[in-house]
C-alpha positions, 0 to 999 in steps of 0.5 A: 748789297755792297758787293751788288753795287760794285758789281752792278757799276762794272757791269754798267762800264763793261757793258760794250766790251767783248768778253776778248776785251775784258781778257786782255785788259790786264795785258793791255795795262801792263803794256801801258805801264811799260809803254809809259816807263819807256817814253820818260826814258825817251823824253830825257835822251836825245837821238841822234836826228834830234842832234843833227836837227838841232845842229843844223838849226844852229848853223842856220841860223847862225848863217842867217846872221852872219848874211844880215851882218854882211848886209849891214855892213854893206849899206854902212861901208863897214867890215861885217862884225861876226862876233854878234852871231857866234854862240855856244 
């Protein structure tokens, strides 16, 4: 009886799969361990389109403040002050 039971509840959860299916269950967890172990390692480095989208980013904005610095200092007769837009 406690074998029956088991048996009878994998039956119930396998019961649309192919018999192609439960064969390459196994691989298919392997592939998803190994998958999983492949994006930590992608989800604390950094490629190089990722750093040249942050860099660019970067720049703009810091092109962005420096142009509403310059219209600041336009409207008050001012020399623009770009040491507000620099940052590390």
């Amino acid at each position: 009886m406690r074998v029956a039971l088991p048996l009878s509840l994998l039956a119930l959860g396998l019961a649309g799969c192919s018999a192609a299916d439960i064969v390459t269950l196994p691989v298919k967890a392997a592939s998803t361990a190994v998958g999983a172990a492949g994006s930590a390692v992608d989800a604390v480095t950094t490629s190089q389109a990722e750093a040249d989208q942050k860099l660019g980013r970067k720049i703009r904005k810091q092109e962005e403040c420096m142009g509403r610095e310059q219209k600041k200092a336009r409207k008050h007769d001012r020399e623009p002050d770009y040491s507000k837009c620099e940052r590390d």
